[in-house]
C-alpha positions in Angstrom: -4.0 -2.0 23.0 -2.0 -4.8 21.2 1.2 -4.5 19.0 0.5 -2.0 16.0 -0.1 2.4 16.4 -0.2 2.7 19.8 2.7 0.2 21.3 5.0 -2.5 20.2 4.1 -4.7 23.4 0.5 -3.5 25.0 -0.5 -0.7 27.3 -3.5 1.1 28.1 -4.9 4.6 25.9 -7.8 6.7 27.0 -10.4 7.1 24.3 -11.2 11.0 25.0 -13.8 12.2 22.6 -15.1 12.4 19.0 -14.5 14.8 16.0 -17.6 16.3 14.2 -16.0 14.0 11.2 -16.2 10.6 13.2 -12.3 10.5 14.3 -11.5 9.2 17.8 -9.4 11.2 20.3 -7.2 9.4 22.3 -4.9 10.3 25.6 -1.6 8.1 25.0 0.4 7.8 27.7 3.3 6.6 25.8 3.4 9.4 23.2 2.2 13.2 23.3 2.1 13.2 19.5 -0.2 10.6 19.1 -2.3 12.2 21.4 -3.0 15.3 19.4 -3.9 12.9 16.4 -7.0 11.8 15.1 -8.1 8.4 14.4 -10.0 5.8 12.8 -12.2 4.1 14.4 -12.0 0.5 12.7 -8.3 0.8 13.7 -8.7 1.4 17.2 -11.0 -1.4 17.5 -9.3 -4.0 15.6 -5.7 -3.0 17.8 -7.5 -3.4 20.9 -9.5 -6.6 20.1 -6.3 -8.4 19.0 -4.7 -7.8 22.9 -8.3 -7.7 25.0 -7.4 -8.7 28.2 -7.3 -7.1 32.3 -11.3 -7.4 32.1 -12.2 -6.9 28.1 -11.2 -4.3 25.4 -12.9 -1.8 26.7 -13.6 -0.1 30.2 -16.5 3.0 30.6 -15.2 5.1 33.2 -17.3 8.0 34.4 -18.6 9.6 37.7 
């Protein structure tokens, strides 16, 4: 993520599911408040597609 909601200088969050009401869950390393929000998804892609870097804005992880 870039500067804005989740960090003033960059770090990584873990998109973690999806509300019946279309809000994203996220796992925030940096903040365990934040983690038991709900947000937006325009915001969480317009924060992380102002810093994309390490390989894009987003990673699938899965096993």
């Amino acid at each position: 993520m870039s500067k804005g909601t989740f960090t003033n200088s960059g770090h990584f969050i873990v998109l973690r599911g999806i509300t019946s009401e279309g809000k994203i869950l996220v796992a925030d390393p940096a903040s365990y408040k934040r983690s038991k929000q709900q947000f937006d998804i325009d915001l969480i892609i317009n924060e992380a597609r102002k810093g994309a870097g390490a390989g894009g804005a987003f990673w699938s992880i899965w096993n």
